[in-house]
N, C-alpha and C positions, 0 to 999 in steps of 0.2 A: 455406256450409252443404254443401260438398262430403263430407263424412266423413257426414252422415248419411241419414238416409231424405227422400228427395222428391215431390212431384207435379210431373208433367210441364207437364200443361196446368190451367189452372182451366174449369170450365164452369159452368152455371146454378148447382148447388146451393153454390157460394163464391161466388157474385154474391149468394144469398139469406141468406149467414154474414156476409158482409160490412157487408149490408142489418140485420139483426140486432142484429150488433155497434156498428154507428152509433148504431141506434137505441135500443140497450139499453148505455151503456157501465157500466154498476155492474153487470152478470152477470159472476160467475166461468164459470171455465173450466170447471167441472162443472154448472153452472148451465144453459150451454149445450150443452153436450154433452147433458146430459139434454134439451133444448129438444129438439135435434135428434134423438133417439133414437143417439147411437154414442157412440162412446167416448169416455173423455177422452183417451186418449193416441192414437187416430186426428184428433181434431180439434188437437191439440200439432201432429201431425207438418203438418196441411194448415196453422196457422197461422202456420209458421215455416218454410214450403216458398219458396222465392224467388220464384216465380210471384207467388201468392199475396200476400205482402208487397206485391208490385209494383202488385199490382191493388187491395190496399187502402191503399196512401199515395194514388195517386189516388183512387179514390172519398173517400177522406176528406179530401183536400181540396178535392176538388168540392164536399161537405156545407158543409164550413167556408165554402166564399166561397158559397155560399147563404144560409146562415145571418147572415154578416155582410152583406150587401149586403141583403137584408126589414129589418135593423137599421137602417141606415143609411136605405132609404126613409122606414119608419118614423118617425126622427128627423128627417127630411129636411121629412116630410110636419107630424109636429108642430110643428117650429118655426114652418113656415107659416101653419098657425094660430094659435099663437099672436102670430106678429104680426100679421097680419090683424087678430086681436081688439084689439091694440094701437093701432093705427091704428085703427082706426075709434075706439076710446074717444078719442082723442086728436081726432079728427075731429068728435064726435060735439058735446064739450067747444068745441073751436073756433068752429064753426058755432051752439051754443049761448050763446056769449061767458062760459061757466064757467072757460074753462082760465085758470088762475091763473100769474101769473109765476114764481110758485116752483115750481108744476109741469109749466110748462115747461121751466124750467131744468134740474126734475131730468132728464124724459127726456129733455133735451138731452144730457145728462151720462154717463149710463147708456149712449146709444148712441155716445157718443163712445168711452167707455171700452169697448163691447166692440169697436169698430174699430179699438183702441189707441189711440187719441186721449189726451192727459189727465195728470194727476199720475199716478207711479206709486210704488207701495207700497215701501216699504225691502224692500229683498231680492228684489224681483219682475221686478228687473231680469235683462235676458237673461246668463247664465255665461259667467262670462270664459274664453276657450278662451287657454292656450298652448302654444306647439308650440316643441319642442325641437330643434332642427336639429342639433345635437352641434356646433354650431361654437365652442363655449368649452369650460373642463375646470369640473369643479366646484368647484375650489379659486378660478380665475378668477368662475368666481358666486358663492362666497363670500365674495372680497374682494370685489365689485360692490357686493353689498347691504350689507358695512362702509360702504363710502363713500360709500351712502346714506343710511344712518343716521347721517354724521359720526362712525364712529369711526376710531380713526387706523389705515394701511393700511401695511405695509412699504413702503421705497422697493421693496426686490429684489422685489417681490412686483408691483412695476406692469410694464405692457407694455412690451418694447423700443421701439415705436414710439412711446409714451407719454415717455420717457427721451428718444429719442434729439429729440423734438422740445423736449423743453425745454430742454437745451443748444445747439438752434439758436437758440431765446429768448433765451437769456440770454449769449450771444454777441452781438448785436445791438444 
């Protein structure tokens, strides 16, 4: 942003635009500018000053790991109860002599599978990664997968090393 207009330093009142804009991100640029009583094209030049920028990628992602981390407690804390409630029903049953064999098996089952334990679904298998090292041509992988599928392959077309060992074979 060397060719245009700058702020040198930011002070309070970009800590409270910043504050604003976190907290308000559906306001337009005139939106806020009218918040703040000035201009639109004085708050342009502050929001695209380098300072500025610098001071709101961090504040914004301070907000962000805030925001995600109360989530994560949140979920953290829910789970807990609800297995707590689980357990105990499951308890509750035991100690009552209700729990049934089939419902024990199913919770058996259920917590196996969220541990990965268990049959797993067509397709829910983990993706097959492969990695390409460039050590063949793709002509060589196209005749590979021929002669795996059994169809017929050019001799010229096999490997020297492949060649030269089968006339030590067939000398023998």
């Amino acid at each position: 942003m060397a060719a245009s207009i700058q702020i040198k330093n930011v002070n309070w009142w970009h800590e409270r635009l910043i504050e604003y804009m976190i907290a308000n991100p559906q306001m337009t640029l005139g939106q806020i500018a009218k918040h703040f009583n000035v201009s639109q094209s004085w708050l342009s030049i502050v929001k695209n000053s380098d300072v500025f920028i610098d001071l709101w990628r961090i504040r914004s992602k301070d907000h962000a790991q805030a925001v995600t981390a109360d989530i994560k407690t949140k979920a953290y804390a829910l789970a807990e109860l609800a297995l707590d409630g689980a357990l105990e029903n499951v308890q509750q049953k035991v100690e009552f002599g209700t729990l049934t064999l089939s419902e024990s098996l199913e919770v058996l089952d259920v917590t196996m599978k969220r541990f990965g334990y268990g049959e797993q679904k067509p397709g829910s298998a983990a993706p097959q990664v492969n990695i390409n090292l460039g050590l063949i041509s793709p002509q060589q992988l196209a005749e590979a997968r021929k002669k795996m599928r059994g169809e017929a392959v050019p001799l010229e077309a096999m490997p020297l090393e492949l060649e030269a060992s089968k006339e030590d074979s067939s000398e023998s």
